[in-house]
Backbone as CSV, one residue per row, in Angstrom:
resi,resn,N_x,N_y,N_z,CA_x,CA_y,CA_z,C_x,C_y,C_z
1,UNK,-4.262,118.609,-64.140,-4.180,117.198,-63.912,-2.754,116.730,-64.190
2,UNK,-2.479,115.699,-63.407,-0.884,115.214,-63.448,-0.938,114.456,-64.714
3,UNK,0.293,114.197,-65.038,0.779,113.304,-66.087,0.627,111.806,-65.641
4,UNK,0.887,110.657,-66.468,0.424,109.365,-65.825,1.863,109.017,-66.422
5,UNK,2.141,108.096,-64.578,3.834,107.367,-65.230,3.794,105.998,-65.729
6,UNK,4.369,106.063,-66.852,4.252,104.756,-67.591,5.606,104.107,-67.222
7,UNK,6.865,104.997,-66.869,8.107,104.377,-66.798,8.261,104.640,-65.670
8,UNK,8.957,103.730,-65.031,9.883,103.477,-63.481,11.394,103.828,-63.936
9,UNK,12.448,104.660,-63.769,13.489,104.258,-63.934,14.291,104.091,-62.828
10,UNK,14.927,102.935,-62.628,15.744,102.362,-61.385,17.140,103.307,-61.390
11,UNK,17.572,103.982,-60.517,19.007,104.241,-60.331,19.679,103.309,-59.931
12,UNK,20.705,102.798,-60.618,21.915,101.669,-60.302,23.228,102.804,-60.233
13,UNK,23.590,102.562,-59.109,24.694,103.319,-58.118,25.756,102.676,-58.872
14,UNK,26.861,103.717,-59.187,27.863,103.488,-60.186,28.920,102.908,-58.939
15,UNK,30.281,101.979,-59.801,31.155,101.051,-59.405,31.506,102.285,-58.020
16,UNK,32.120,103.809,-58.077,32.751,104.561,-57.447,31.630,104.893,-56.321
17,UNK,30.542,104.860,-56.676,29.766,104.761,-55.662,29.279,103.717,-54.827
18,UNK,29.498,102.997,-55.008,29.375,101.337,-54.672,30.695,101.472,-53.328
19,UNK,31.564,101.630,-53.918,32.740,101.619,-53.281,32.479,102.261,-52.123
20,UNK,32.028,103.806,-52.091,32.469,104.500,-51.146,31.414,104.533,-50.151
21,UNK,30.297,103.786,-50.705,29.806,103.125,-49.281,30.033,102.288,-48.468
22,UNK,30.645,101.058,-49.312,31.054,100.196,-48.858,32.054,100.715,-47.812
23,UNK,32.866,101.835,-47.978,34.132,102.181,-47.161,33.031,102.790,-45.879
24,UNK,32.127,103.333,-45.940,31.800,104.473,-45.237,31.462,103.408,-44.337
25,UNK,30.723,102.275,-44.593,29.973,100.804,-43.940,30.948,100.480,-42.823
26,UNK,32.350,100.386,-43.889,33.432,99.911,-42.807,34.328,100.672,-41.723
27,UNK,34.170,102.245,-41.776,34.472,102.800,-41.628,33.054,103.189,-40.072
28,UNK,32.364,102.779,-40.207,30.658,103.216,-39.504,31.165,102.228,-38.421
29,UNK,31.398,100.624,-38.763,31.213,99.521,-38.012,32.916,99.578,-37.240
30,UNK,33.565,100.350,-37.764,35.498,100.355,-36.764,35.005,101.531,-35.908
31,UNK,34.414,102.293,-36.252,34.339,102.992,-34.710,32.856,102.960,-34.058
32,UNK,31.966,101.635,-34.183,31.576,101.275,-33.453,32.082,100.179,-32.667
33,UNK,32.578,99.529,-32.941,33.399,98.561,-32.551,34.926,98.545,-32.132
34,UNK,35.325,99.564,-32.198,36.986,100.339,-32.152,37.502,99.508,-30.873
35,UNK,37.070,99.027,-29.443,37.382,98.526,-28.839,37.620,96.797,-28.707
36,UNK,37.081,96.170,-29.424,37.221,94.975,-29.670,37.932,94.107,-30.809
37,UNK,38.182,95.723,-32.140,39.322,95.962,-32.722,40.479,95.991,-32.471
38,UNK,40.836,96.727,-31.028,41.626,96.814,-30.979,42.757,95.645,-29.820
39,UNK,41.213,94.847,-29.483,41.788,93.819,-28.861,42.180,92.900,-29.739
40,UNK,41.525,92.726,-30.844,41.630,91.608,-31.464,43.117,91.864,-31.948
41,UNK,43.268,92.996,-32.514,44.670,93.201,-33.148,45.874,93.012,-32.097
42,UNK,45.552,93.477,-30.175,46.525,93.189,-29.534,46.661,91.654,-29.967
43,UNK,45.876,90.437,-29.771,46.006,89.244,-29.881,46.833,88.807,-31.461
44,UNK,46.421,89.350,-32.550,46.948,89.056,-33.469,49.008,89.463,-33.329
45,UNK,48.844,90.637,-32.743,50.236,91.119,-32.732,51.305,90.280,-31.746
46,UNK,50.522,89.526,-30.614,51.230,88.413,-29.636,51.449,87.607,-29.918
47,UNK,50.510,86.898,-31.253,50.744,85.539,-32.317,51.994,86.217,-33.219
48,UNK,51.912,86.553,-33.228,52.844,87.193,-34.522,54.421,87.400,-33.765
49,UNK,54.166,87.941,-32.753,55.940,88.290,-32.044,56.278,86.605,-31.331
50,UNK,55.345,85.966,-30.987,55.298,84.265,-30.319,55.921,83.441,-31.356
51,UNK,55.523,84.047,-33.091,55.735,82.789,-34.296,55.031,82.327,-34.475
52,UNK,53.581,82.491,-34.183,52.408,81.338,-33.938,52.089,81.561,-35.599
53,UNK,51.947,82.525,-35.965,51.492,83.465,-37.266,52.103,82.540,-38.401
54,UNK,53.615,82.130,-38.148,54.469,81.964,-39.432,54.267,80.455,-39.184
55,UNK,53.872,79.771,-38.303,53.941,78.540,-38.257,52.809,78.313,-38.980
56,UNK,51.755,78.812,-38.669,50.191,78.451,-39.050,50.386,78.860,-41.007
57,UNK,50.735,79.895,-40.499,51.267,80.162,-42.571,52.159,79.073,-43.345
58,UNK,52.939,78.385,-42.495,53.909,77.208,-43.429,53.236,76.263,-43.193
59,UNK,52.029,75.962,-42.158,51.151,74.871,-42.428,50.283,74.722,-43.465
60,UNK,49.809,76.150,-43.661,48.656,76.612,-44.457,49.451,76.055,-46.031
61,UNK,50.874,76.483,-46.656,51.140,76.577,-47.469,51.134,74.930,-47.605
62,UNK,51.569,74.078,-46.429,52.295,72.602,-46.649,51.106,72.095,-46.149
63,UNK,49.542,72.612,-46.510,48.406,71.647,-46.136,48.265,70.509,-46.265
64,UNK,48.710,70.300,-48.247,48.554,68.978,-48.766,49.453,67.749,-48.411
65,UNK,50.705,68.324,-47.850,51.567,67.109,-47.476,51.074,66.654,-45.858
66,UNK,50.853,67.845,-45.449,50.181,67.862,-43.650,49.276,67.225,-43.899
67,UNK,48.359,67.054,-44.591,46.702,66.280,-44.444,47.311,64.756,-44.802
68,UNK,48.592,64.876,-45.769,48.131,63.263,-46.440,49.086,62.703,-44.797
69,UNK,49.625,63.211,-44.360,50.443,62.829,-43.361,50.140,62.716,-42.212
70,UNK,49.060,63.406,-41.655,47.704,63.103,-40.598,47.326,61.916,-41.217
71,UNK,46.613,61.733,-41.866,45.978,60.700,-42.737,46.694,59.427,-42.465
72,UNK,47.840,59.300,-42.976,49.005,58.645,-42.587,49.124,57.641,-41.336
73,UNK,49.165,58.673,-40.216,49.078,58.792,-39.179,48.009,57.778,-38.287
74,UNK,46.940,58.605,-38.773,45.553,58.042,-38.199,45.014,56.573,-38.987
75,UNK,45.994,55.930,-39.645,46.026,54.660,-40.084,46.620,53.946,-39.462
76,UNK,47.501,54.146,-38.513,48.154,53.496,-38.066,47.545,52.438,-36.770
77,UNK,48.324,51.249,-36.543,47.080,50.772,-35.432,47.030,51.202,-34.135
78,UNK,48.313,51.934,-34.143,48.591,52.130,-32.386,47.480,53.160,-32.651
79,UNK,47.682,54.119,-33.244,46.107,54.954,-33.331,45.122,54.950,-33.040
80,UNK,44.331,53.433,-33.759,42.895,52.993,-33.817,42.930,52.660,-32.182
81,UNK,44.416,52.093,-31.427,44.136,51.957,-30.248,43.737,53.068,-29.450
82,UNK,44.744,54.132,-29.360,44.271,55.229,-28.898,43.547,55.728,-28.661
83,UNK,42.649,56.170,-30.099,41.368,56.408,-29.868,40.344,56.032,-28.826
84,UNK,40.392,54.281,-29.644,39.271,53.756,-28.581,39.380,53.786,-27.217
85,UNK,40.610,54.066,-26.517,41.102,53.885,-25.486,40.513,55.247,-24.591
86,UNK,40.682,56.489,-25.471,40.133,57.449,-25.611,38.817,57.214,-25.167
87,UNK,38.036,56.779,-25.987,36.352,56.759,-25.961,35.975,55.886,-24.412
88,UNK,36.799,54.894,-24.344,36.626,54.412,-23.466,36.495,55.203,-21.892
89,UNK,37.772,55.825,-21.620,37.952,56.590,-20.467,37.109,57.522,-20.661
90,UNK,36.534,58.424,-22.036,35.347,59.324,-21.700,34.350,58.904,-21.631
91,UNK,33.677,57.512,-22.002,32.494,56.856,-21.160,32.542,56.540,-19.880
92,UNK,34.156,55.746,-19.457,34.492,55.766,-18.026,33.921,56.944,-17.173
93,UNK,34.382,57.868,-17.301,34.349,59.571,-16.650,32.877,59.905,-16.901
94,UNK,31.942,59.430,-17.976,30.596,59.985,-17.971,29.628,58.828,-17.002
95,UNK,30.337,57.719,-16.427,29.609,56.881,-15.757,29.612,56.865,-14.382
96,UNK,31.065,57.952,-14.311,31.117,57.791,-12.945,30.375,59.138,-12.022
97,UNK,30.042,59.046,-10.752,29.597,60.272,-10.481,30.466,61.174,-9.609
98,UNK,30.098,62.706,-10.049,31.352,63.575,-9.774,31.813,63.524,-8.858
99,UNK,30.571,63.465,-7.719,31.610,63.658,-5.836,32.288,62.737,-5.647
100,UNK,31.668,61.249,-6.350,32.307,60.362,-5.911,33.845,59.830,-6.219
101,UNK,34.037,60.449,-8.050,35.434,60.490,-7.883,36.160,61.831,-7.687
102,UNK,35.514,62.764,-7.447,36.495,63.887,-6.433,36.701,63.242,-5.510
103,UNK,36.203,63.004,-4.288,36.225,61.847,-3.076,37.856,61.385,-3.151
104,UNK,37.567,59.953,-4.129,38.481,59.276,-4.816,39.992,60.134,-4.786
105,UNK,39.816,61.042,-5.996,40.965,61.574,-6.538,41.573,62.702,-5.068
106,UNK,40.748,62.695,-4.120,41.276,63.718,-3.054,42.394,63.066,-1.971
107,UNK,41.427,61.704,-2.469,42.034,60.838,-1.424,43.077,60.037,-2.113
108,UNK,43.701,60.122,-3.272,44.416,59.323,-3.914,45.756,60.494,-3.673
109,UNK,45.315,62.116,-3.856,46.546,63.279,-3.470,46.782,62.989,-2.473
110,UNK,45.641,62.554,-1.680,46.209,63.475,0.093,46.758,61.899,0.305
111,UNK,46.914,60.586,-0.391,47.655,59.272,0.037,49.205,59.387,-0.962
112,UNK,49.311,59.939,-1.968,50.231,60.280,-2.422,51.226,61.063,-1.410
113,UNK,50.567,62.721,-1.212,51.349,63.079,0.007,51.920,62.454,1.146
114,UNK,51.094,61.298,1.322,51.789,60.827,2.824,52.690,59.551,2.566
115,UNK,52.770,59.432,1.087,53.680,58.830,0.870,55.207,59.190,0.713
116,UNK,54.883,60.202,0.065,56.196,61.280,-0.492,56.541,61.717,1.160
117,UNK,55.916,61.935,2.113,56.764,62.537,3.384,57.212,60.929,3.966
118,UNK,56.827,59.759,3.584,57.699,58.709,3.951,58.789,57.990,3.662
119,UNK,58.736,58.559,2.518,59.665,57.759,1.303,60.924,58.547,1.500
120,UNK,61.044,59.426,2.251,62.674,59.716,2.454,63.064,59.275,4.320
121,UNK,62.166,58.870,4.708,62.358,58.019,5.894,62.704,56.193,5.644
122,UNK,63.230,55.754,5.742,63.591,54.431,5.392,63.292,53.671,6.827
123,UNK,62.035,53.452,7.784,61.426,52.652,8.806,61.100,51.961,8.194
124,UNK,61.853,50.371,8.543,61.266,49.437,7.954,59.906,49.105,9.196
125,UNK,58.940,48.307,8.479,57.424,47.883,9.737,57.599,46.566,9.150
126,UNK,57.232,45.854,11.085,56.988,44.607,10.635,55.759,44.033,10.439
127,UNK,55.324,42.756,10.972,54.034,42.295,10.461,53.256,43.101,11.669
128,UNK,54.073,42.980,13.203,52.942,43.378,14.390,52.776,45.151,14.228
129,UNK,53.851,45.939,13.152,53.714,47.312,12.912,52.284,47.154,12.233
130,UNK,52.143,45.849,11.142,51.443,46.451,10.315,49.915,45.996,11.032
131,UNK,49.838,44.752,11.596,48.840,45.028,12.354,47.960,45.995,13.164
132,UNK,48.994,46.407,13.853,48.916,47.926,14.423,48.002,48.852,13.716
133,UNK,48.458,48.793,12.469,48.726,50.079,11.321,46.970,50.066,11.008
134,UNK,46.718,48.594,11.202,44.643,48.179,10.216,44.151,48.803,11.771
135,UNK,44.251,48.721,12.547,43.645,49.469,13.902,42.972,50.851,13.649
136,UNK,43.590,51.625,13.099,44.001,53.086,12.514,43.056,53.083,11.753
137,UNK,41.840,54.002,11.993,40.320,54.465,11.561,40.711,54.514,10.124
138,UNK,42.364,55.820,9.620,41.911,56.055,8.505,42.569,54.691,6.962
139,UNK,43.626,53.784,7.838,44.018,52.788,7.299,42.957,51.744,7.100
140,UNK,42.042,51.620,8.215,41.004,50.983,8.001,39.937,51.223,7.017
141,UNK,39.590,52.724,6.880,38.845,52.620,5.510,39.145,53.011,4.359
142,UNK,40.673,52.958,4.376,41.199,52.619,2.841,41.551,51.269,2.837
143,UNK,41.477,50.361,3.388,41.829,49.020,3.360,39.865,48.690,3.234
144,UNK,39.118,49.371,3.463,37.917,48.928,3.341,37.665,49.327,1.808
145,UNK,37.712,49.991,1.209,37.623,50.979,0.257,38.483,50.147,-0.791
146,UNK,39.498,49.879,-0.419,40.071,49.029,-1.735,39.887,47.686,-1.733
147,UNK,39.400,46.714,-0.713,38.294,45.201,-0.683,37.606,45.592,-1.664
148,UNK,36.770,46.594,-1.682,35.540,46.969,-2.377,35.711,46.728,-4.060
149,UNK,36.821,47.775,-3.702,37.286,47.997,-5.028,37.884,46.643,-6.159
150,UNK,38.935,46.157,-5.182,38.512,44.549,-5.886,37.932,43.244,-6.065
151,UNK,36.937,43.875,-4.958,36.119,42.881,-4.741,35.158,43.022,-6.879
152,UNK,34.735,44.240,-6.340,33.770,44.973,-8.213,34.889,44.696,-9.245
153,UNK,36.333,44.800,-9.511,36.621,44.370,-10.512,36.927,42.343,-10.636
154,UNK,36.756,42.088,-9.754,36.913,40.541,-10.099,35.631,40.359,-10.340
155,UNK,34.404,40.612,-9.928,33.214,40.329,-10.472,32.862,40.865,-12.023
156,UNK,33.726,41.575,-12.806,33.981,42.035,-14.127,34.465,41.125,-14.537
157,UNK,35.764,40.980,-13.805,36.744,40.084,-14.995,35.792,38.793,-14.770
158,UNK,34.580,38.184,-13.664,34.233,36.817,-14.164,33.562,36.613,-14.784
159,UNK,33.062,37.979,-14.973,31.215,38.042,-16.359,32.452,38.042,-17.152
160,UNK,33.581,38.581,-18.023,33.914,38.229,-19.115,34.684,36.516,-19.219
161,UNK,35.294,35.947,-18.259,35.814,34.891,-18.365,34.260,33.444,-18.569
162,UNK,33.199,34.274,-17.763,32.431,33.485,-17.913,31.646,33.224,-19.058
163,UNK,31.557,34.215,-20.021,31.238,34.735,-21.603,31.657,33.863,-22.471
């Protein structure tokens, strides 16, 4: 018949053994990972020959004067304008819908361009040029297109004047 165990004794893995798993751990996970190591280190070594490295280190060291000096900064009122000005145009941009100002912004390049190929021509137009000119399908619906356009912001500015 067996003996009956009254004691458990726990093995606690000494400091040197502790260690050299820990190495073996790190040593297990670099050459599973050896390739993304070794990207990461290309990236670290491009910060480093760029200056990015020593800048971020004299920030790191000059945190406390850098924070109170952000701080500083972001007190200021032109700031508080900013911001909001900020928030504003990214509610602007979340209200508007996408095709419609791609549309917009395609047609604001491709009217830019045909400005820039005029603007080193010096034809002056008179009133019967410019008459002429509203005839013209695509003058006509940018002259339609911008009625519109201020037609909707004067109906803004009268809900606030009317407020």
């Amino acid at each position: 018949m067996a003996k009956q165990i009254t004691q458990i004794e726990k093995q606690t893995p000494s400091e040197v053994e502790e260690r050299a798993e820990a190495i073996k751990k790190l040593v297990d996970m670099t050459a599973d990972n050896h390739e993304s190591l070794m990207t990461f280190m290309e990236i670290i070594e491009e910060l480093h020959e760029a200056g990015i490295l020593d800048m971020v280190k004299g920030l790191l060291r000059t945190r406390d004067k850098v924070g109170a000096l952000a701080v500083e900064q972001m007190n200021q009122p032109t700031m508080h304008r900013v911001i909001r000005n900020g928030t504003s145009a990214f509610q602007f941009l979340g209200r508007m819908d996408p095709d419609q100002l791609e549309q917009m912004l395609n047609g604001v390049s491709q009217g830019l361009d045909k400005t820039a190929d005029r603007t080193g021509r010096q034809e002056p137009i008179g009133l019967w040029g410019m008459v002429k000119q509203m005839r013209d399908p695509d003058v006509n619906a940018s002259m339609t297109t911008l009625l519109g356009f201020l037609q909707g912001m004067g109906q803004e500015f009268n809900k606030k004047t009317a407020q």
